[in-house]
C-alpha positions as CSV (number, residue, x, y, z in Angstrom):
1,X,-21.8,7.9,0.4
2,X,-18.6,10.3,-1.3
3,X,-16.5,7.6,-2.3
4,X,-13.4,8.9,-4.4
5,X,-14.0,7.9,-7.8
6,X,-10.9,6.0,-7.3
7,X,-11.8,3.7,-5.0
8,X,-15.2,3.4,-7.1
9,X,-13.6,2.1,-9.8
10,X,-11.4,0.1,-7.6
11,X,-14.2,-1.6,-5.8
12,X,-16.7,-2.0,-9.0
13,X,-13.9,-3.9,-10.9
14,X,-13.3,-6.6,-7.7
15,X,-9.1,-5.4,-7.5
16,X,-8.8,-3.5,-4.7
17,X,-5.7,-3.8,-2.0
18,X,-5.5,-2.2,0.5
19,X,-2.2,-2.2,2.2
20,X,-2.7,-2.0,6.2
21,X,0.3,-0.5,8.7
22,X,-1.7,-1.6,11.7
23,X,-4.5,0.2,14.3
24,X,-1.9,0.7,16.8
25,X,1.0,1.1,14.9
26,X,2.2,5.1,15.5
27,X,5.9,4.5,14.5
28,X,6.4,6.8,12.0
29,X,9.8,5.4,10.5
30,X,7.6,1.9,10.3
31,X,4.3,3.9,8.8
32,X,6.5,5.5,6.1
33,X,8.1,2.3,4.9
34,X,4.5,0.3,4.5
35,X,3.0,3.5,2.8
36,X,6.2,3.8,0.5
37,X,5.6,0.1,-0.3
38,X,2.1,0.1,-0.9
39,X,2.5,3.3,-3.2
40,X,5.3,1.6,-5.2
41,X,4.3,-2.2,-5.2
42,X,0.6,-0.7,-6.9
43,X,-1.8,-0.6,-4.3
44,X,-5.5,0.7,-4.4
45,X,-5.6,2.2,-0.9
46,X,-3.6,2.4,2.4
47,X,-5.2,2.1,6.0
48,X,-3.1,3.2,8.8
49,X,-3.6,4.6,12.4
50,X,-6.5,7.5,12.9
51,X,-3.4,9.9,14.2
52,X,-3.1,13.2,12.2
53,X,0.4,13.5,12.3
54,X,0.4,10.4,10.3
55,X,-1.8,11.5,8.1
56,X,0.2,14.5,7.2
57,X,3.1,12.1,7.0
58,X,1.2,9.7,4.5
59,X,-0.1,12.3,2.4
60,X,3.4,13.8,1.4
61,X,4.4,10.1,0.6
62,X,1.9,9.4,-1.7
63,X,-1.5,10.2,-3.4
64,X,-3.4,7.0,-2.8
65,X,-6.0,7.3,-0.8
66,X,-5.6,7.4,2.6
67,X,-8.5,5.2,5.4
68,X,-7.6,5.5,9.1
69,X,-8.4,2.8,10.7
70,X,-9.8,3.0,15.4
71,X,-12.1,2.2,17.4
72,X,-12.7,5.0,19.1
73,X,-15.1,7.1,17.1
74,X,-14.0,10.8,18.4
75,X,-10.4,9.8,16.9
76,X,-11.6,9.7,13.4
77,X,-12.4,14.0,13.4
78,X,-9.4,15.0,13.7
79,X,-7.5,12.1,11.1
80,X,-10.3,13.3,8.7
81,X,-9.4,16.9,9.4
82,X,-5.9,16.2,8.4
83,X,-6.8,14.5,5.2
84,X,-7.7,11.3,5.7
85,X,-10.6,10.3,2.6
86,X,-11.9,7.3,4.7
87,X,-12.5,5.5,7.9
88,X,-12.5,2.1,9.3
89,X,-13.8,0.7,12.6
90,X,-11.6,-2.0,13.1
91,X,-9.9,-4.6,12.5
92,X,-10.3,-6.1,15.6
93,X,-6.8,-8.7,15.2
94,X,-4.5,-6.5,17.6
95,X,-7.1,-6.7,20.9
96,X,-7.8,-10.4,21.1
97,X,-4.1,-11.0,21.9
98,X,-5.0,-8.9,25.4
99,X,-8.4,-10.4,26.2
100,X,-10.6,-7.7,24.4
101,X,-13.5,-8.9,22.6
102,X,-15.8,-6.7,20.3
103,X,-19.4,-8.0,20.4
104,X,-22.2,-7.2,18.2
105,X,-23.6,-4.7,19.9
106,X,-20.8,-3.1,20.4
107,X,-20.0,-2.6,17.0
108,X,-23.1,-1.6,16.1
109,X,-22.9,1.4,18.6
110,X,-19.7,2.1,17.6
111,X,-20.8,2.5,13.9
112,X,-23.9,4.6,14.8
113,X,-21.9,7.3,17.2
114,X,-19.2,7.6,14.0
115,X,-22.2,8.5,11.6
116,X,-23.4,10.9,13.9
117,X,-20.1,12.3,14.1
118,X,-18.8,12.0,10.1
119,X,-22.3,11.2,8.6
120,X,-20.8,11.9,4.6
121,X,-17.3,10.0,5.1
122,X,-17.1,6.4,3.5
123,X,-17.3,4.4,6.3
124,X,-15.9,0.6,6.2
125,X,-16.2,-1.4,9.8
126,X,-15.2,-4.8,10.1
127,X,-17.2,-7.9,11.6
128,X,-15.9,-9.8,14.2
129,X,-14.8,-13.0,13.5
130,X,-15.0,-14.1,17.1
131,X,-19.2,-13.9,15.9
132,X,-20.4,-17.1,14.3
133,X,-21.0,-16.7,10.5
134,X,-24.7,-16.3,10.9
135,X,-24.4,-13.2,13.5
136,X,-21.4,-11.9,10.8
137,X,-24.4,-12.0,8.6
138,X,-26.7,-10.2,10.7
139,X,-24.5,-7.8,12.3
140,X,-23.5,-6.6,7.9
141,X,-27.1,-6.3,7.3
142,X,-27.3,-4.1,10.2
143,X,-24.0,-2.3,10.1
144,X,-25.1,-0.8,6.3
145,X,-28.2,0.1,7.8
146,X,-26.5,2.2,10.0
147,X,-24.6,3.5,7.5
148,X,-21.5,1.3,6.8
149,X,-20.0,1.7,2.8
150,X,-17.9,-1.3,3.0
151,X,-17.9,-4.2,5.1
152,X,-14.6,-5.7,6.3
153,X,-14.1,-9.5,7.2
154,X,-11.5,-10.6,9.6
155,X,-10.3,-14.1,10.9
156,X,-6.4,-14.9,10.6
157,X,-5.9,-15.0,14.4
158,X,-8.9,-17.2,14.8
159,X,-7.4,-20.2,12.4
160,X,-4.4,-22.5,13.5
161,X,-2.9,-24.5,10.2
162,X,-1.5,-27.9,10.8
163,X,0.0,-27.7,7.5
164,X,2.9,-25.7,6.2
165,X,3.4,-24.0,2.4
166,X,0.4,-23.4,0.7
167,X,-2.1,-25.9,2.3
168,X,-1.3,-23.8,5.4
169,X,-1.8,-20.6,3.6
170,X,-5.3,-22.1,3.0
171,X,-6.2,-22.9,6.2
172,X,-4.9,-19.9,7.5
173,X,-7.6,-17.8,5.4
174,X,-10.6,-19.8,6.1
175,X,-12.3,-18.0,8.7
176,X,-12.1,-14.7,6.4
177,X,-12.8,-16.5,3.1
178,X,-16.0,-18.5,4.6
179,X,-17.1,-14.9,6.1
180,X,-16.6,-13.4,2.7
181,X,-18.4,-15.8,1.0
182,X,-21.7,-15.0,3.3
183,X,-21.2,-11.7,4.2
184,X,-21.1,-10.7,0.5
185,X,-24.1,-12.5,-0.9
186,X,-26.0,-10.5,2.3
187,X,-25.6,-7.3,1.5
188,X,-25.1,-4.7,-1.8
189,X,-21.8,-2.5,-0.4
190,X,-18.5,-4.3,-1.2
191,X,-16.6,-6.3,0.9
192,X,-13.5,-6.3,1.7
193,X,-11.4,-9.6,2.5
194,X,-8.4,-9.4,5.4
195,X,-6.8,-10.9,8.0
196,X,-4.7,-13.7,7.0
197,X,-4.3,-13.7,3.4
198,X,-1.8,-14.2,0.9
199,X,-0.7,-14.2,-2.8
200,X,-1.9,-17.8,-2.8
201,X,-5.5,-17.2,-1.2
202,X,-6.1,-13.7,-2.7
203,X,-7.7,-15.0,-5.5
204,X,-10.0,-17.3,-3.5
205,X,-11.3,-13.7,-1.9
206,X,-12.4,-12.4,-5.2
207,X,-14.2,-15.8,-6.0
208,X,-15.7,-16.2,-2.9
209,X,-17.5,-13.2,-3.7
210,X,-15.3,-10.5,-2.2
211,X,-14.4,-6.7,-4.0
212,X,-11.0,-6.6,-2.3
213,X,-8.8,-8.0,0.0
214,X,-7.0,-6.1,3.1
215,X,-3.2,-7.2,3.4
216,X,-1.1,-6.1,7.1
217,X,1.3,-8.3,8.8
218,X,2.3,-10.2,5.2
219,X,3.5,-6.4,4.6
220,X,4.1,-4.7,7.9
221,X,6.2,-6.8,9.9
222,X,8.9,-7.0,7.0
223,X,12.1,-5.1,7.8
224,X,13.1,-4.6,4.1
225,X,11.2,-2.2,1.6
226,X,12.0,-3.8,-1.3
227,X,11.0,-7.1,0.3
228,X,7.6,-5.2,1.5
229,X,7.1,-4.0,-3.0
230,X,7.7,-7.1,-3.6
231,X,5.1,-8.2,-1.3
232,X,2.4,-5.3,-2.6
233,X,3.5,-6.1,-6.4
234,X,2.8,-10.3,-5.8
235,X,-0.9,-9.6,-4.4
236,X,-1.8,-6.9,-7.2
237,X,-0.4,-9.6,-9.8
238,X,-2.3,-12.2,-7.8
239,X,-5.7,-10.1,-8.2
240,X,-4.9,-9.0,-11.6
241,X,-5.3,-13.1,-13.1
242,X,-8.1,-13.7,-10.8
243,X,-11.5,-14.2,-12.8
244,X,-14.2,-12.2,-11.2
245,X,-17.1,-14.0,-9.4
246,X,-20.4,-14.0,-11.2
247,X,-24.0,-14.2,-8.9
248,X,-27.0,-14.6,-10.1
């Protein structure tokens, strides 16, 4: 793996944020306001869409390091090409609202045909959450294998809170938190926590065993910048006071 020392450092200390625009999101104006935000509010790392153009775009906003984030592994030349210092397969959030499922296997392929393509790039792919937590499990163990550096957890669309304020915030990140908690104690790359969280459950991330949590749609569907730094600046705060998990 040729992780940025960065991002190392990032991971090894359990306080990494990464500040996601969204797989399909290619509106530049939108893009520019989430990488502004995420370079201003204090972020590790920003993941947007594997397009070039936006990776040219991101790299004269800031000097985080940039992930591009698809599912199609051809897409991820090119983004590298342009600058990009790391790829993601994944998340999966945006296709189960149009009937597309990612299975196991599928992943799996998917992570073997982007090694063969970019075998030295650091690699994160996310697990399913559509999987029950004993196939997340299995698919991690067999995803770093293959070759993954980082293993992602999703879950946020999956869980329906019957509560509102921060019981509902709770519930909303328990699919991601409970996938955290197993993935992590499975395998020896970090993990990385998203889909669904907030200020409030950030902190459970890092306790359940996770190195860092991903943050979108808390973020990305804001209309107001400041609002969005706001946003980034809470969750770095929120990681910040958060007492690092111990495992024997």
């Amino acid at each position: 793996m040729n992780m940025l020392n960065s991002l190392q450092t990032a991971f090894a200390s359990n306080r990494v944020l990464k500040v996601i625009s969204g797989l399909n999101n290619f509106d530049r104006d939108r893009v520019a306001m989430v990488v502004r935000a995420a370079d201003l509010g204090g972020a590790t790392f920003i993941d947007i869409a594997a397009d070039p153009e936006l990776v040219r775009m991101a790299r004269q906003l800031t000097n985080l390091p940039i992930c591009v984030s698809a599912v199609e592994p051809e897409l991820f030349v090119a983004a590298v090409e342009a600058g990009a210092d790391l790829i993601e397969i994944g998340n999966f959030d945006s296709f189960y609202a149009q009937g597309i499922r990612f299975e196991a296997d599928e992943v799996l392929a998917l992570t073997q045909a982007t090694r063969a393509l970019l075998p030295h790039i650091t690699l994160s792919v996310t697990v399913p959450h559509i999987l029950t937590l004993d196939k997340q499990v299995e698919l991690a163990q067999a995803l770093v294998a293959a070759g993954a550096d980082i293993i992602q957890t999703e879950g946020g669309t999956s869980s329906a809170p019957s509560h509102a304020g921060t019981l509902g915030l709770i519930e909303k990140a328990a699919p991601t938190l409970a996938a955290a908690y197993e993935i992590s104690r499975a395998v020896e790359v970090p993990v990385l926590c998203a889909s669904g969280l907030s200020n409030v459950t950030a902190p459970l991330a890092i306790s359940a065993g996770a190195a860092g949590i991903g943050v979108g749609s808390a973020i990305n569907k804001l209309n107001d910048e400041i609002a969005a730094i706001a946003v980034v600046r809470s969750l770095v705060e929120a990681l910040a006071a958060t007492p690092v998990a111990v495992r024997g």
